[in-house]
DOLO-373806 format. One record per residue (C-alpha): x negated, y, z negated; residue in one letter; residue number from 1. Coordinates in Angstrom, 1 decimal. Each point is the difference from the previous one (the first is absolute). Example, Ala and Ser with C-alpha at 12.3 -4.5 7.8 and 13.67 -1.06 7.14 Angstrom:
2
      X      Y      Z r   k
  -12.3   -4.5   -7.8 a   1
   -1.4    3.4    0.7 s   2
// end
This chain:
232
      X      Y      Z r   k
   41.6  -71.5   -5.3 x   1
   -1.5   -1.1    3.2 x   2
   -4.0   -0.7    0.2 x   3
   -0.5    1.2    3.1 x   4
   -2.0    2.8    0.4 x   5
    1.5    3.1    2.2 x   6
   -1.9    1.6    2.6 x   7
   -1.9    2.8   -1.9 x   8
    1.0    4.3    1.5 x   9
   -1.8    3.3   -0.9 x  10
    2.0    3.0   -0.2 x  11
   -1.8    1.6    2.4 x  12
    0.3   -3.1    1.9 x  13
    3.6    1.1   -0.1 x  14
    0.2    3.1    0.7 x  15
   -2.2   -0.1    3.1 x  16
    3.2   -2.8    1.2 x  17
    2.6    2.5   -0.7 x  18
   -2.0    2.5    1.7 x  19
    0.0   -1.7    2.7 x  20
    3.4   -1.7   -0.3 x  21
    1.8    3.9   -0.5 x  22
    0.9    0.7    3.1 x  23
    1.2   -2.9    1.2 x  24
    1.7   -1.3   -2.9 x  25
    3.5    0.3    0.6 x  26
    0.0   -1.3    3.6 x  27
   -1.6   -3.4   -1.1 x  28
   -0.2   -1.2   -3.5 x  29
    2.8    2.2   -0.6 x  30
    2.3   -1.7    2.5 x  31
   -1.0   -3.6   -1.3 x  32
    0.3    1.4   -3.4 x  33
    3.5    1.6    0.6 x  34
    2.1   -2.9   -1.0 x  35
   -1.7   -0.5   -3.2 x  36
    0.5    3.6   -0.9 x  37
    3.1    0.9    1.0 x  38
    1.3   -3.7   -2.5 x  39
   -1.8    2.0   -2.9 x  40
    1.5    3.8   -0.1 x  41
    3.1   -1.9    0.8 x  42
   -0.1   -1.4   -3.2 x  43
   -1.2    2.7   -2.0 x  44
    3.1    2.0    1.8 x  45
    1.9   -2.3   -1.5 x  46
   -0.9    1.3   -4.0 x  47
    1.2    3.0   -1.6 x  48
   -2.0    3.2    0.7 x  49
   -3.7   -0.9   -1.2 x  50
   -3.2    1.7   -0.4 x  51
   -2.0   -2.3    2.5 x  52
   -3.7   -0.4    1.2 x  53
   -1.2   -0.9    3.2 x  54
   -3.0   -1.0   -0.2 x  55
   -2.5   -0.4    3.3 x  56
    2.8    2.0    1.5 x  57
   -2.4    0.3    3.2 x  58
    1.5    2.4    2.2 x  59
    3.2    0.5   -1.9 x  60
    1.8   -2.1    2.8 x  61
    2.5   -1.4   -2.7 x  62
    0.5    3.4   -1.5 x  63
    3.3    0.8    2.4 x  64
    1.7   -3.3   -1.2 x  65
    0.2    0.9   -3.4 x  66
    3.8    1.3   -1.5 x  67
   -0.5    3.6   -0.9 x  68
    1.2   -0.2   -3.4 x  69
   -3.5   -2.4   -0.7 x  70
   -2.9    2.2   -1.5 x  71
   -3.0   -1.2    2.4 x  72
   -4.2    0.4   -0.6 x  73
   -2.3   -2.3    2.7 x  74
   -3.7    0.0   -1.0 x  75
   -2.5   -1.5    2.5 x  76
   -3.9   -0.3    0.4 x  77
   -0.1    1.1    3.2 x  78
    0.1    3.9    0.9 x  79
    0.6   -0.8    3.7 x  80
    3.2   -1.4   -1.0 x  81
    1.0    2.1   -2.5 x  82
   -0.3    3.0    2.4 x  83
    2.4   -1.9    2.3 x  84
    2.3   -0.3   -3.2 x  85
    0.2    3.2   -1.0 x  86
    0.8    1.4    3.6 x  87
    2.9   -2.7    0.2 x  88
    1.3    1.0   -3.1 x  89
   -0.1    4.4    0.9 x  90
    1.4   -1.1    3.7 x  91
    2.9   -2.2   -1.1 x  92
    0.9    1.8   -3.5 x  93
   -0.6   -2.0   -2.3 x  94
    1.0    1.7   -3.1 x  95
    0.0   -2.9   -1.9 x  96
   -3.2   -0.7    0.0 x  97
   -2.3    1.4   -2.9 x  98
   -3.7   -0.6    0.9 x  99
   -2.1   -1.9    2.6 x 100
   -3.2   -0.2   -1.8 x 101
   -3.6   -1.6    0.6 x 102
   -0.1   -2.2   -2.6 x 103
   -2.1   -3.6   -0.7 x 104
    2.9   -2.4   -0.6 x 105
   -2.5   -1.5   -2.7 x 106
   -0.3    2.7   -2.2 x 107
    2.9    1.9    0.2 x 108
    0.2    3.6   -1.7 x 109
    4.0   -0.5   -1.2 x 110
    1.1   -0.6   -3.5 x 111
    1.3   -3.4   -1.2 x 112
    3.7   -0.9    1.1 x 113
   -0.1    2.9    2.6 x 114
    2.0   -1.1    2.7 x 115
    3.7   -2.1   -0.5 x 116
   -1.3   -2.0    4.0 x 117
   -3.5   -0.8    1.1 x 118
   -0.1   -1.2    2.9 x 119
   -3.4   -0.8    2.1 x 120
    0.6   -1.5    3.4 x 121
   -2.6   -1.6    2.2 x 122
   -2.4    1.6   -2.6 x 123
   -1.6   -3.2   -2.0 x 124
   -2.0   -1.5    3.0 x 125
   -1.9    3.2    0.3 x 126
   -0.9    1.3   -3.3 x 127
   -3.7   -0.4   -1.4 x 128
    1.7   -2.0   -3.1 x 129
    3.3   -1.1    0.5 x 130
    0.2   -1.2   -4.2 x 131
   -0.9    3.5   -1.1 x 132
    2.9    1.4    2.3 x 133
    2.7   -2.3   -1.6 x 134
   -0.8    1.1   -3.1 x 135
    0.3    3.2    0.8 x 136
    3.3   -0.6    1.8 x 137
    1.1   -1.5   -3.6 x 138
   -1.3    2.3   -1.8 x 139
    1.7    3.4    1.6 x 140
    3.4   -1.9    0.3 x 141
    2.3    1.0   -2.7 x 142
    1.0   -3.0   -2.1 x 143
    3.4   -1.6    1.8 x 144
   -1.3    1.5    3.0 x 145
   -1.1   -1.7    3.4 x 146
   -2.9   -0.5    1.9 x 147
    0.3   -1.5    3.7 x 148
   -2.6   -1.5    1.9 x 149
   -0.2   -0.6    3.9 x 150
   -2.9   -1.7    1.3 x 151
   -1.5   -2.6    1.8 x 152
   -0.4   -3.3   -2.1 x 153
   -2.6   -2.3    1.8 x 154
    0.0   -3.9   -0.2 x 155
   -2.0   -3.3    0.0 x 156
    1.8   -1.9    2.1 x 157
    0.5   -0.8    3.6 x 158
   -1.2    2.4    3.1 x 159
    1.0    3.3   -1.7 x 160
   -2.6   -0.4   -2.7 x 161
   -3.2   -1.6    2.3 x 162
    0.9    3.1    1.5 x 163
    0.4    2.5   -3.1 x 164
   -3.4   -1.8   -1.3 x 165
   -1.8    0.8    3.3 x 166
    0.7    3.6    0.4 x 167
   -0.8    0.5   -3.9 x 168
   -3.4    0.6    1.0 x 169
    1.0    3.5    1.5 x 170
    1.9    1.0   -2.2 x 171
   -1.4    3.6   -0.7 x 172
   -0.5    0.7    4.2 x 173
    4.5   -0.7   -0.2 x 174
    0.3    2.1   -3.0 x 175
    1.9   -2.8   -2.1 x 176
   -0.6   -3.8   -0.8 x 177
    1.6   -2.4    2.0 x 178
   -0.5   -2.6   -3.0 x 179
    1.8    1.2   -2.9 x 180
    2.1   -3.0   -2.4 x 181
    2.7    1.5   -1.7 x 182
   -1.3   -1.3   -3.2 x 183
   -2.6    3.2    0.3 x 184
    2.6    2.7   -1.4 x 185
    1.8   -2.3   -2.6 x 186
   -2.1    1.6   -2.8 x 187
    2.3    1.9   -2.3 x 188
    2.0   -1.1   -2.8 x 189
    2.6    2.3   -0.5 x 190
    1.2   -0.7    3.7 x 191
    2.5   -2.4    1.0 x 192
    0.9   -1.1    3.6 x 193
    3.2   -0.5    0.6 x 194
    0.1    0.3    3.9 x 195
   -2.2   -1.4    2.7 x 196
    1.3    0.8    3.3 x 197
   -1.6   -1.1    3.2 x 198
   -0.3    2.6    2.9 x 199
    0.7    0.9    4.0 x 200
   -2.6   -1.3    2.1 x 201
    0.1   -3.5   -0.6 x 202
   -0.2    0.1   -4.0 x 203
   -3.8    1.8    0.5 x 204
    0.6    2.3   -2.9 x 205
    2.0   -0.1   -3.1 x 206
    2.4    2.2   -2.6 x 207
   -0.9   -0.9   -3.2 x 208
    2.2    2.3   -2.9 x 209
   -1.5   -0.6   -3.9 x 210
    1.7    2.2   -2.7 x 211
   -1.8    0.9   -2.7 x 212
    0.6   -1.1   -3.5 x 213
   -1.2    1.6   -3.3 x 214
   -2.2   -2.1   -2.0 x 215
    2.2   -2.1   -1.7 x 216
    1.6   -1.3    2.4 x 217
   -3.0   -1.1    2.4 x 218
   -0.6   -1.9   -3.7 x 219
    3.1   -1.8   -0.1 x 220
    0.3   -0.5    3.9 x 221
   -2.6   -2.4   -1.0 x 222
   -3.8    0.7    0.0 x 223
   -0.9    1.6    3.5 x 224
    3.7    2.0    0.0 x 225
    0.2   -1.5    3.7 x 226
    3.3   -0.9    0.5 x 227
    0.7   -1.3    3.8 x 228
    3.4   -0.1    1.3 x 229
    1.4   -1.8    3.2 x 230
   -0.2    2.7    3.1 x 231
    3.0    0.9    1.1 x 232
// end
């Protein structure tokens, strides 16, 4: 686990962003974001029909991609947002989908081993504690299920990180930290990556897809139960 010390964000810190992000949203972030998203329901199109969460599901701008025959809930923080979600999901139809709920991705109100997918994309920069949400992820993931992460991973080196350390500073004002190693989220035993996929524009985000193991076999995986394979 890294040292360094993430840029610290309130929830209402948070909020107020997503306030102010709401309707704007899916002509900005969302477009740079599109690439990113699209990789990940792709992929989760590719299982057999699944019970899956969405969570920061934001505006419900994913919700359309996702094959009907997948069993959909989003939860976000931000009301703004999840106004915008629910009206995508009455205007297009969206049968599939069984709640949008305001909901603190920290201290989530599901039952263990809810959902077969979590996924949470573009969600980890932005939440008050990012360790608290992966446990959560891990925790409402059925055993043998999935969780998939998209997000920005910052670095150390080179122009890219003088630059991600520099705007650290505002982080709360963007809404999400600009310096965020991906060594902050790999927290939970009984996950194992085994994908790490860099992402459209110029490798800025990444796909990362752990599945979840029971308890004995994060043991025998060999202490942590982190098991890294080669991306593909």
């Amino acid at each position: 686990m890294s040292e360094q010390k993430i840029a610290e964000m309130g929830e209402q810190a948070v909020k107020k962003a997503y306030a102010r992000w709401a309707p704007v949203y899916d002509m900005t972030f969302g477009v740079i974001a599109d690439a990113g998203r699209k990789r990940a329901v792709r992929y989760i199109n590719s299982l057999p029909p699944s019970r899956v969460l969405e969570v920061g599901v934001g505006t419900g701008i994913s919700l359309p991609g996702y094959r009907r025959d997948h069993r959909i809930t989003g939860i976000d923080l931000s009301p703004e947002m999840l106004a915008k979600a629910r009206e995508r999901v009455r205007k297009e139809r969206l049968d599939n989908v069984e709640a949008i709920l305001e909901m603190d991705a920290g201290e989530m109100d599901f039952e263990d081993g809810s959902f077969d997918v979590v996924t949470a994309m573009y969600v980890m920069t932005v939440v008050p504690d990012p360790e608290k949400v992966m446990r959560e992820l891990e925790r409402v993931c059925r055993p043998g299920g999935e969780i998939i992460v998209v997000n920005h991973f910052s670095t150390d080196r080179g122009l890219r990180g003088s630059v991600e350390k520099r705007m650290a500073r505002f982080a709360e004002e963007l809404g999400w930290r600009p310096e965020f190693p991906k060594e902050t989220i790999m927290v939970c035993d009984n996950l194992r990556l085994v994908d790490e996929v860099p992402l459209k524009p110029l490798g800025l985000f990444t796909m990362l897809r752990f599945h979840k193991v029971d308890g004995g076999d994060a043991v025998s995986a060999g202490g942590d139960g982190l098991a890294r394979v080669a991306a593909q």
